[in-house]
C-alpha positions in Angstrom: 93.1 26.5 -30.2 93.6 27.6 -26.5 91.8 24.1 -25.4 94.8 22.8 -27.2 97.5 24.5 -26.2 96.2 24.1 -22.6 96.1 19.9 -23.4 100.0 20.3 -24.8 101.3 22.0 -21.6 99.6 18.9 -19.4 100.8 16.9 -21.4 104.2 17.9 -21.4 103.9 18.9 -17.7 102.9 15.3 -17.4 105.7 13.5 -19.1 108.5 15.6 -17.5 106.6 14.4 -13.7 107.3 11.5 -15.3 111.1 12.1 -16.2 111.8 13.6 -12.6 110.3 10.2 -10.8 112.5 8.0 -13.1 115.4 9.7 -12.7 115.0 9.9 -9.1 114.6 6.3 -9.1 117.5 5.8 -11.3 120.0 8.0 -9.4 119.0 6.1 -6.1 119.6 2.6 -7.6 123.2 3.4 -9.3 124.1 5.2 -5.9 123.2 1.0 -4.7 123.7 -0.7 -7.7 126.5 -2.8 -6.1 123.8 -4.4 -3.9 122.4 -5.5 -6.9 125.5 -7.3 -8.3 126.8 -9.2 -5.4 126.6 -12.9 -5.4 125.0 -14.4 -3.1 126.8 -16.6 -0.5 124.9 -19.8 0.8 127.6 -21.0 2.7 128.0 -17.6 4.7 124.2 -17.4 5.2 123.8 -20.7 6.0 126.7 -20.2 8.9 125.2 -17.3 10.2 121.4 -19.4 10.4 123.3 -22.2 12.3 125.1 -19.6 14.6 122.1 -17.4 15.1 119.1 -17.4 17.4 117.2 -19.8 15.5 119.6 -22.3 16.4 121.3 -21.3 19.6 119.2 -19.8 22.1 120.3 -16.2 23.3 123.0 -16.0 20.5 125.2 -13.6 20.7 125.4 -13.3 17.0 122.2 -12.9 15.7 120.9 -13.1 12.0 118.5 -10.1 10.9 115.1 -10.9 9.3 116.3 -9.8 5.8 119.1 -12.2 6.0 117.0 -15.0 7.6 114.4 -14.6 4.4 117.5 -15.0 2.0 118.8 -17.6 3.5 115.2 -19.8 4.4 113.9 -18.4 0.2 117.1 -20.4 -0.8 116.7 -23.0 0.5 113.3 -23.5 -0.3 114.2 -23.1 -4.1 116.5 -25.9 -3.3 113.7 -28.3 -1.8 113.0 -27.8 1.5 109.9 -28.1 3.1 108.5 -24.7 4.2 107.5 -25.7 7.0 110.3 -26.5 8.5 112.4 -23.7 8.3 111.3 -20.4 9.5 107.4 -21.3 9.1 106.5 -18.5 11.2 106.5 -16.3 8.2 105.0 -17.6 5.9 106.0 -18.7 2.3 105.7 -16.7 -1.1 107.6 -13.4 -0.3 110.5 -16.2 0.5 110.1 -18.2 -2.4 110.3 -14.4 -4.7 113.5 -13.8 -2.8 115.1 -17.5 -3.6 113.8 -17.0 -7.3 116.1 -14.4 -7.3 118.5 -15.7 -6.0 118.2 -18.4 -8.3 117.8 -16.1 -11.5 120.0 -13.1 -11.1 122.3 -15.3 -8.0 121.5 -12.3 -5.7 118.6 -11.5 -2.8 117.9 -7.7 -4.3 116.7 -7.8 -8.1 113.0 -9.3 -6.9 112.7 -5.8 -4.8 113.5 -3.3 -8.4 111.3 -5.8 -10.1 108.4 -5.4 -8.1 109.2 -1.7 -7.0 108.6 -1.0 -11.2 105.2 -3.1 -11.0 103.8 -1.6 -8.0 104.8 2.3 -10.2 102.8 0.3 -13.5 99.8 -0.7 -10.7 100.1 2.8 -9.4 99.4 4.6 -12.6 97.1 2.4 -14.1 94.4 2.6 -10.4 94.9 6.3 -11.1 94.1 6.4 -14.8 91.0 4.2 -14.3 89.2 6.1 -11.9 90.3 9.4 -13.1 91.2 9.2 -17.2 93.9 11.9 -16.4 97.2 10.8 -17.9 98.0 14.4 -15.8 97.0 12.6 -12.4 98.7 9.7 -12.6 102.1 11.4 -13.4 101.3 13.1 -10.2 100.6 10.0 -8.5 104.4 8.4 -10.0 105.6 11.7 -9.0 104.6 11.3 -5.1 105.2 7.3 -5.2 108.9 7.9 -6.3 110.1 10.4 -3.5 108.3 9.0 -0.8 110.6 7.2 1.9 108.9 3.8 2.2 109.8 3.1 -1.2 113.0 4.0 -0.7 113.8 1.9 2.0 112.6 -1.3 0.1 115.3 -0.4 -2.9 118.4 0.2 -0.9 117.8 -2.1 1.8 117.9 -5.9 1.7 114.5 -7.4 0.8 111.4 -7.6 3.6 108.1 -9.0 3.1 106.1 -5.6 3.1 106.9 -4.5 -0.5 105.6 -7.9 -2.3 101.9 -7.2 -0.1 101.8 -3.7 -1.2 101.9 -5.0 -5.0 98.6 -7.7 -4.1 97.2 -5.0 -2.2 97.0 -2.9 -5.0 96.6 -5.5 -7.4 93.4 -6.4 -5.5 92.1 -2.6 -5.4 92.9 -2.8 -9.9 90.3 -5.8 -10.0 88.1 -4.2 -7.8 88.1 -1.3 -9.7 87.8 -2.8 -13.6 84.9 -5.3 -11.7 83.2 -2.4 -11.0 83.1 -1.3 -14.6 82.1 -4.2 -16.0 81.0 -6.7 -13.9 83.1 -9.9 -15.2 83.7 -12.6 -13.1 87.4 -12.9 -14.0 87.9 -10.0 -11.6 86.6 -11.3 -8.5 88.3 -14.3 -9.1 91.3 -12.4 -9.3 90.6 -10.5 -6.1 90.4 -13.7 -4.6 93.9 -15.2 -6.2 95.6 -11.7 -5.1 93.9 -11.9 -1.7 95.2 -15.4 -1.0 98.9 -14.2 -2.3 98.8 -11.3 0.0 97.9 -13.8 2.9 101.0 -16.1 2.4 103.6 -13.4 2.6 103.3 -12.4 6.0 101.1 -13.5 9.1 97.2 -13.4 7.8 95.8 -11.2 10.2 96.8 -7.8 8.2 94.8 -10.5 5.8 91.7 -10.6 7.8 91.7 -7.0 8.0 91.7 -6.7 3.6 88.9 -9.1 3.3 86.9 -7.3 6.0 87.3 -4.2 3.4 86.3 -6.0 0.3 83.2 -7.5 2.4 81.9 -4.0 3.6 82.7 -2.6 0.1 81.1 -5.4 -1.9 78.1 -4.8 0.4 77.7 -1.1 -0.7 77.3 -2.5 -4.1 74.7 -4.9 -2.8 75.0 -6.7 -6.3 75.9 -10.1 -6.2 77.6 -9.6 -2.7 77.4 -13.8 -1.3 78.9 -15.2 -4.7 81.2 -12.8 -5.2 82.2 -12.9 -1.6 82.7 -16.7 -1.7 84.5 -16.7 -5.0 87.0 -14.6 -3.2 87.4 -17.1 -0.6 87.3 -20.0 -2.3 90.5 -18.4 -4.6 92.0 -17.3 -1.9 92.3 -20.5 0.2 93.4 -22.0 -2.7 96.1 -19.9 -3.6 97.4 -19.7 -0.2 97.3 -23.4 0.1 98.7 -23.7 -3.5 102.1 -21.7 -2.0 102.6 -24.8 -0.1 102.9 -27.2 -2.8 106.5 -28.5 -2.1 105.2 -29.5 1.6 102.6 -31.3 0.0 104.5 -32.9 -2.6 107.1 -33.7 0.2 104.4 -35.6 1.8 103.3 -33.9 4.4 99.3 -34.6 5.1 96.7 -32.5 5.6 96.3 -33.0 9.3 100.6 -31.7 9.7 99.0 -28.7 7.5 96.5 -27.8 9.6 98.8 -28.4 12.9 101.4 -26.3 11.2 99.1 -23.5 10.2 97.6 -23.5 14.0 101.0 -23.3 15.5 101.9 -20.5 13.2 98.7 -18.8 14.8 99.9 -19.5 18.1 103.5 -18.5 17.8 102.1 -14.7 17.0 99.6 -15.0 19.2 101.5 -15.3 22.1 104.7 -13.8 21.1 106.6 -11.8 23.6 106.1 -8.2 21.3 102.4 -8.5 22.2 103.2 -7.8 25.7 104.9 -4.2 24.9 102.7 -1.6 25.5 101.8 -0.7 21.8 98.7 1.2 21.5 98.9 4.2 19.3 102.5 4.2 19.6 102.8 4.6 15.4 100.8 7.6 15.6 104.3 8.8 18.0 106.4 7.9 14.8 104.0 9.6 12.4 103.8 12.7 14.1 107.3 13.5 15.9 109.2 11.0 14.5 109.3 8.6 18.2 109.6 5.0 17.4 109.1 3.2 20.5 111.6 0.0 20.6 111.8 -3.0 22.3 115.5 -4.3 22.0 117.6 -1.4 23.5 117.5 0.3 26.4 116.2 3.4 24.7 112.5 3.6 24.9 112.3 5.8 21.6 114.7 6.3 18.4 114.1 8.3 15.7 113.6 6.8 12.3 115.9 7.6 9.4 113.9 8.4 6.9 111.3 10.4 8.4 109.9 13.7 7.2 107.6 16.6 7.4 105.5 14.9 4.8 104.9 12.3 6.7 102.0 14.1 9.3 101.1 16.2 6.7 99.6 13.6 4.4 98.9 12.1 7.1 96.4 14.7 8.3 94.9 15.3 5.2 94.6 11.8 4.0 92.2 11.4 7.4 90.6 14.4 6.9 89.7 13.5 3.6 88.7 10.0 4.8 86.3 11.7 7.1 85.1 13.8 4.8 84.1 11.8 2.3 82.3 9.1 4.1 80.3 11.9 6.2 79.1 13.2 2.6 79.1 9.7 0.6 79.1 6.6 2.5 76.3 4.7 2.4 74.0 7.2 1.3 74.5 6.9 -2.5 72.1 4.2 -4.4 74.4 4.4 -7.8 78.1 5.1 -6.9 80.4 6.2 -9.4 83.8 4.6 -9.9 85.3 7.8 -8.2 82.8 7.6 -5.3 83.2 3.9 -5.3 87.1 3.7 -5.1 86.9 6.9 -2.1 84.9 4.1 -0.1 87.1 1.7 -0.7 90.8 3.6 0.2 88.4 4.8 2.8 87.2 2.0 4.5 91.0 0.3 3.8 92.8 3.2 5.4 90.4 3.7 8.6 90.7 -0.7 9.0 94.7 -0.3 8.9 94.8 2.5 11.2 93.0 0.3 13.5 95.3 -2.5 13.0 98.3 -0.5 14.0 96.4 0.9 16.8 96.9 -2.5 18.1 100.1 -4.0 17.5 104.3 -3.0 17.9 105.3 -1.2 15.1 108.0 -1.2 12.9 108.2 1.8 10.2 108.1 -0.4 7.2 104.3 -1.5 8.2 103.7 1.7 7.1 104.5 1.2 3.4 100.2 -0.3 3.3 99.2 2.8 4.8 100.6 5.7 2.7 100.6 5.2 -1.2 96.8 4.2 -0.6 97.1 7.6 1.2 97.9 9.4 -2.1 95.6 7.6 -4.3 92.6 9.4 -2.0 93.9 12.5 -2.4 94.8 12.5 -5.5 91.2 11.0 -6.5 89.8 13.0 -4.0 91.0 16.7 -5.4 90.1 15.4 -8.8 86.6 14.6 -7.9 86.4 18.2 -5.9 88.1 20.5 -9.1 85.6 18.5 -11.4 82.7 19.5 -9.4 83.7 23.3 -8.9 86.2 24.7 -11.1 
């Protein structure tokens, strides 16, 4: 009787977490919903592109990227070849925004539609590891104040919210191939991994598969084939979201030539000569975003807050103190071990990776929900063991 009056109360504790989030969300959408009902103007967007620095060197009128993605997503949806309009940045998160545009006739539906996918993605990674309908409220709970994802639903569209769906996509797959093994996962994986590669520039890209390599490895089983399945997938999938260059005839040599510009426009791009070494650990911590197009050296961000350094902290610590007890020394890891390694060994790769390059605050957004994922499975795993 007391074991189920104890289950009622988490349960209902559970579905009001639940309540809160969605009304959170709800009440932050109607205070923008006119951002969602505007119609989108080609002609204006395609006056500020051809009046912009795209166009005219040293423009005084410049075009922002989120206005730049609208405009390039629209026309691709109306047949232009990819790679011939802002190719820098590469294709799918462009083509999501010109579906919208060509569905709803406006830029910022595609961000509440995958903002509600990556919450579904969200609960279900914590459910599977954890079987604790409690938990994943929790997790909803967190996800829906947490400033990243705020930014992505008031603000025009970026590119960072449609690879935090694929990233977490790819961690689901992982996680259901670990518990059974089918081959319709890692192929999956490899789909997801070459859709995360094609929103943005693929070195964040690099960095992912380095994760699912070292992780793979731990399980030892099957780790070559299920390694190349994921790259086989994922080149094709990335090469797939260039189908209307293909079918516009370009070859495969303009492709490759393409591609290896595209490598050398970031590679020698003037932001990789600003000192930028640790400087989002400045942001993190006291809120000092080092710029480059001002005269300031540092701003403070908007949407910072406390919580910020403090899951900060104890995400790392937590990190640190799982792989000192568990990595590598476990024959047969559970799924809970097994998904610690893996936000683990993804958090520790993609705090190296911003280590190393300028930041903007939104590159932050593949950092922090895997963040609360490891705590959350982390204080389950502990409070399983001892209480």
């Amino acid at each position: 009787m007391l074991k189920l009056i104890k289950s009622n109360k988490i349960n209902f504790l559970s579905l009001l977490l639940i309540l809160i989030s969605f009304l959170n969300l709800f009440f932050i959408i109607k205070n923008n919903f006119y951002k969602y009902t505007e119609k989108f103007d080609p002609k204006k967007y395609e006056l500020k592109y051809n009046n912009s620095q795209y166009v005219i060197p040293k423009s005084k009128n410049p075009i922002s990227d989120a206005e730049l993605y609208a405009y390039a997503g629209y026309r691709y949806i109306k047949g232009q070849n990819p790679l011939y309009l802002n190719a820098e940045h590469l294709t799918l998160g462009k083509y999501l925004i010109g579906f919208s545009i060509l569905i709803f006739n406006n830029q910022n539906v595609i961000n509440l539609i995958f903002v509600f996918l990556i919450f579904i993605l969200f609960f279900k990674i914590i459910y599977l590891i954890t079987k604790s309908f409690f938990l994943s409220s929790l997790g909803i709970f967190i996800l829906s104040f947490d400033s990243f994802i705020y930014d992505m639903i008031i603000n025009p569209p970026l590119l960072d919210i449609y690879q935090l769906f694929f990233l977490l996509a790819i961690f689901y797959f992982l996680l259901k191939w670990k518990t059974n093994q089918k081959n319709k996962y890692v192929i999956l994986i490899g789909i997801c991994l070459g859709l995360f590669a094609s929103v943005k520039f693929y070195l964040v890209s690099i960095v992912l598969l380095g994760t699912l390599i070292i992780n793979f490895f731990i399980l030892k089983k099957y780790f070559l084939k299920n390694i190349l399945i994921i790259i086989f997938f994922s080149l094709l999938a990335f090469n797939l979201t260039y189908i209307q260059s293909f079918l516009l005839k370009t070859n495969l040599n303009e492709f490759i030539k393409s591609q290896k510009w595209i490598f050398n426009f970031w590679r020698f791009n003037d932001l990789n000569n600003i000192q930028a070494k640790g400087n989002f650990l400045k942001l993190i911590i006291f809120n000092q975003w080092k710029i480059w197009w001002s005269d300031k050296k540092y701003i403070n961000y908007q949407y910072w807050n406390l919580a910020w350094p403090i899951f900060f902290i104890l995400g790392l610590s937590i990190v640190f103190y799982h792989l000192k007890n568990f990595f590598f020394f476990k024959k047969k890891l559970s799924i809970k071990d097994f998904s610690l390694n893996l936000f683990s060994t993804w958090i520790i790769f993609y705090i190296l990776y911003l280590f190393l390059i300028p930041i903007y605050p939104r590159y932050l957004i593949l950092l922090y929900p895997i963040i609360y994922l490891n705590i959350l499975i982390f204080c389950d795993k502990i409070l399983k063991q001892y209480v």
